[in-house]
C-alpha positions as CSV (number, residue, x, y, z in Angstrom):
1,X,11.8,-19.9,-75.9
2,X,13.5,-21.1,-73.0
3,X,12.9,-25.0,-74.4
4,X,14.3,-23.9,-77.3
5,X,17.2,-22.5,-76.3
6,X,17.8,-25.5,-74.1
7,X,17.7,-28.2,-76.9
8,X,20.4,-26.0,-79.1
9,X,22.6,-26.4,-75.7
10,X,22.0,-29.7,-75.2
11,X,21.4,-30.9,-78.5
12,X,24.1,-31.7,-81.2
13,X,24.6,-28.5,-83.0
14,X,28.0,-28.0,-81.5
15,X,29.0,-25.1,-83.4
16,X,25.2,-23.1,-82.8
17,X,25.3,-23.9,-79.0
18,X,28.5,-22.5,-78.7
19,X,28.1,-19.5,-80.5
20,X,25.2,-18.6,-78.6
21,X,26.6,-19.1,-75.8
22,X,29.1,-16.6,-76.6
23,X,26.9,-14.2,-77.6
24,X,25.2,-14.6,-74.1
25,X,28.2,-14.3,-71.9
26,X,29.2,-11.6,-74.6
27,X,26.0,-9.6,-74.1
28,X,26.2,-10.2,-70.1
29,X,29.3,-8.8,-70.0
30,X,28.5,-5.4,-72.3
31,X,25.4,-5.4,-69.8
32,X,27.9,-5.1,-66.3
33,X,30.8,-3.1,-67.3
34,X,27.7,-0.7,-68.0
35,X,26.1,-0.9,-64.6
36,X,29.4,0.7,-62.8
37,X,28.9,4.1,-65.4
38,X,25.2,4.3,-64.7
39,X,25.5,3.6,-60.9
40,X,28.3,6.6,-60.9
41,X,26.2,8.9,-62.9
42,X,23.2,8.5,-60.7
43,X,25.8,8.7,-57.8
44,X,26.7,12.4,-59.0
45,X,23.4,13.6,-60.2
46,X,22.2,12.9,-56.0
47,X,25.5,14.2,-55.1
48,X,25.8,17.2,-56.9
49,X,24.5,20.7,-57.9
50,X,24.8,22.6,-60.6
51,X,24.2,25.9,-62.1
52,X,24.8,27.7,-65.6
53,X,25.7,31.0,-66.7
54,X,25.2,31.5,-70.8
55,X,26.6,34.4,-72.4
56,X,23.3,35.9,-73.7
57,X,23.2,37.0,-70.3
58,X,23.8,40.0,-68.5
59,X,25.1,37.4,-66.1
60,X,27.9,35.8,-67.7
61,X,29.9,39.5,-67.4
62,X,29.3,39.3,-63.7
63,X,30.7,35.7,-63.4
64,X,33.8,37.5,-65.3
65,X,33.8,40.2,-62.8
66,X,33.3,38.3,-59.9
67,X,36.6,36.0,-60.8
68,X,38.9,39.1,-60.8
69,X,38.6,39.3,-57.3
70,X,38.8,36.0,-56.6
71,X,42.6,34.3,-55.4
72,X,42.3,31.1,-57.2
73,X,42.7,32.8,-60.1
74,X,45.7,33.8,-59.8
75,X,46.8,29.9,-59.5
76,X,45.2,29.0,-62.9
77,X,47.7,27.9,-65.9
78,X,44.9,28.1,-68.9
79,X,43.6,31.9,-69.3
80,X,42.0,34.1,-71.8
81,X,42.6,37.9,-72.1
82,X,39.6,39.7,-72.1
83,X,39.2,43.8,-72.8
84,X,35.7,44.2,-72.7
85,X,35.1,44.2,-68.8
86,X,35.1,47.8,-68.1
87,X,37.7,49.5,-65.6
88,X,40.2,46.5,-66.6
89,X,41.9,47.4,-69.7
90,X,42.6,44.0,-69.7
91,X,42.0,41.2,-67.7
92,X,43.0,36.7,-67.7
93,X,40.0,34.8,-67.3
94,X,39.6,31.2,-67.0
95,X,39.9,29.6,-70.5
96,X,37.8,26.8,-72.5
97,X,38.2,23.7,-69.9
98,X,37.9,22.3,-66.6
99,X,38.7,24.9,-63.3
100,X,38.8,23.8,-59.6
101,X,38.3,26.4,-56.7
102,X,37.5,26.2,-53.2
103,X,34.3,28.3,-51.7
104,X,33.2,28.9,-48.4
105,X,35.4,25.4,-47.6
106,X,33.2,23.6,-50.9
107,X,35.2,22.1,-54.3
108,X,33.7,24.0,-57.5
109,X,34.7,23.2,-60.9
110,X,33.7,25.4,-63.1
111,X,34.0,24.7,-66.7
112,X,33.9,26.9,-69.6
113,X,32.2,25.6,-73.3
114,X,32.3,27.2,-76.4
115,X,30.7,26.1,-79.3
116,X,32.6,25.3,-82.4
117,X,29.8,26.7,-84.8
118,X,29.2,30.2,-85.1
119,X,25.7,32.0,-84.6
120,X,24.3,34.6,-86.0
121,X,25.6,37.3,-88.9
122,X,28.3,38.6,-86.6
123,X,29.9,34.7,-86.7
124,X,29.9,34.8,-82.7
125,X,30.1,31.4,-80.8
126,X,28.3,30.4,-78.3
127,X,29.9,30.5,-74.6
128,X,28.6,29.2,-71.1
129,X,29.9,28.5,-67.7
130,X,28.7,25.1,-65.4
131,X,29.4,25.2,-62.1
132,X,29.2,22.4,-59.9
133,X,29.3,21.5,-56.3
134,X,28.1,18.9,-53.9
135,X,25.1,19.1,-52.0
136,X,21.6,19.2,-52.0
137,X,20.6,21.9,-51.3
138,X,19.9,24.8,-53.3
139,X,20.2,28.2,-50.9
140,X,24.1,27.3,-50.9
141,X,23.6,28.1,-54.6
142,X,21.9,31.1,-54.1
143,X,24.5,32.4,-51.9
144,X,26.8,31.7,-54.1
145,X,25.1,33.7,-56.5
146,X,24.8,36.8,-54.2
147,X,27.9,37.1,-54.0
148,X,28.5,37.3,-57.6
149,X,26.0,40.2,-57.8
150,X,26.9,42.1,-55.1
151,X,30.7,41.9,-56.3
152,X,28.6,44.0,-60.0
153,X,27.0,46.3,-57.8
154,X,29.9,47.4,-56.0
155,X,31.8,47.5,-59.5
156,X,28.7,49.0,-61.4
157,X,28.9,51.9,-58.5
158,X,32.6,52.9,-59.7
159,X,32.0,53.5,-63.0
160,X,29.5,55.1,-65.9
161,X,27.0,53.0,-67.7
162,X,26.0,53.6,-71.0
163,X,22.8,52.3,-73.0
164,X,21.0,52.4,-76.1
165,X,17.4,52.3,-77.4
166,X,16.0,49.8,-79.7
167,X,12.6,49.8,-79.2
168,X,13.6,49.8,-75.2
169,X,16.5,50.7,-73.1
170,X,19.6,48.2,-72.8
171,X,22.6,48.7,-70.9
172,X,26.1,47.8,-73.3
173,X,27.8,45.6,-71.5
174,X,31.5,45.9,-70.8
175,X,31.3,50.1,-71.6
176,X,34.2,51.7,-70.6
177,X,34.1,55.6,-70.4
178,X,36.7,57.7,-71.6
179,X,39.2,59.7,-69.4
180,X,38.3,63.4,-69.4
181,X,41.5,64.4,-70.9
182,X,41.0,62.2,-73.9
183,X,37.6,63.7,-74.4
184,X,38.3,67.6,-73.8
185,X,41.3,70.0,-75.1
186,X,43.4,71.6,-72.3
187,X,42.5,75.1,-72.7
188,X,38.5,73.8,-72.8
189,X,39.0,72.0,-69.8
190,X,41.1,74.6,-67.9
191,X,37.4,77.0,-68.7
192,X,34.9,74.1,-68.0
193,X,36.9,73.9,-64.6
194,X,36.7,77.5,-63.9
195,X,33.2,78.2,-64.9
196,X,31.8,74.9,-62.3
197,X,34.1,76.9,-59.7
198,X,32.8,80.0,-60.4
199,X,29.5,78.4,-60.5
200,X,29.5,76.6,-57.3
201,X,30.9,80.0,-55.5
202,X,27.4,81.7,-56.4
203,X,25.5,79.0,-55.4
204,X,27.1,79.2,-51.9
205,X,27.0,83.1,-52.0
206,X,23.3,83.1,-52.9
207,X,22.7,80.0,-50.4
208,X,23.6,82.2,-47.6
């Protein structure tokens, strides 16, 4: 192959030995401007972590959760309103894009995807969260994601929880309970007061 290729260069078909020749420095060229992209990718892959949150998860509402408390967000110019995170009658989340934070003196960027097909007979599409990081080395992630759970726990603690049975037991997901006023009539709940009073002064009367 290589004598073949040598007698086209060096032999008299001008027009083939040039074009080939073209086609090699061509090639080289498409071959090098390709090496930079790879050599970055492979850079970030051993540079980076990452972690995803989809919103089949019970997960995804904690994430939610998690960024009300956080400062950063505040500072963000692309925001969703969302109702359906309990106590917050309404809330701005970070948007469909690219977010950058700071945590524990680390750049995240978090970005939000959602798909432009919907799924399933209620015509829902798909959401999910990436985070990403550098380093190696996972435990920082799992700190990271302590935090996000103990910031549900300590929100879970504040307010009722409803669930449902189909076939087992699953919590609803942003549930928010009613005020008792909207649930109970004056008058009712003037009597529903009185008779817990009434009931908690026997209970001390017969406790003593």
């Amino acid at each position: 192959m290589i004598e073949v290729l040598k007698r086209i260069l060096n032999g008299q078909h001008q027009f083939a030995s040039d074009g080939l020749l073209l086609m090699v420095i061509g090639g080289m060229g498409v071959y090098m401007r390709a090496i930079p992209q790879k050599f970055w990718g492979w850079f970030v892959g051993q540079t980076t972590m990452t972690i995803t949150v989809k919103d089949d998860d019970a997960a995804f509402v904690w994430v939610k959760e998690w960024f009300l408390g956080q400062r950063f967000l505040t500072r963000i110019r692309r925001v969703d309103l969302d109702t359906s995170l309990g106590r917050e009658q309404h809330a701005l989340v970070p948007a469909q894009g690219s977010h950058w934070f700071w945590y524990s003196g680390r750049p995240f960027m978090v970005e939000l995807y959602r798909s432009e097909d919907a799924r399933g007979w209620s015509a829902k599409r798909t959401e999910w969260l990436t985070f990403i990081t550098i380093g190696r080395r996972q435990s920082f992630l799992k700190k990271f994601v302590d935090d996000i759970v103990e910031c549900h726990k300590q929100r879970a603690a504040l307010i009722s929880s409803l669930y449902i049975r189909d076939e087992y037991w699953d919590k609803v997901q942003g549930y928010s309970p009613r005020l008792l006023e909207s649930v109970i009539l004056t008058e009712r709940r003037n009597n529903l007061s009185k008779t817990l009073k009434n009931s908690n002064v026997r209970g001390s009367v017969t406790a003593n």
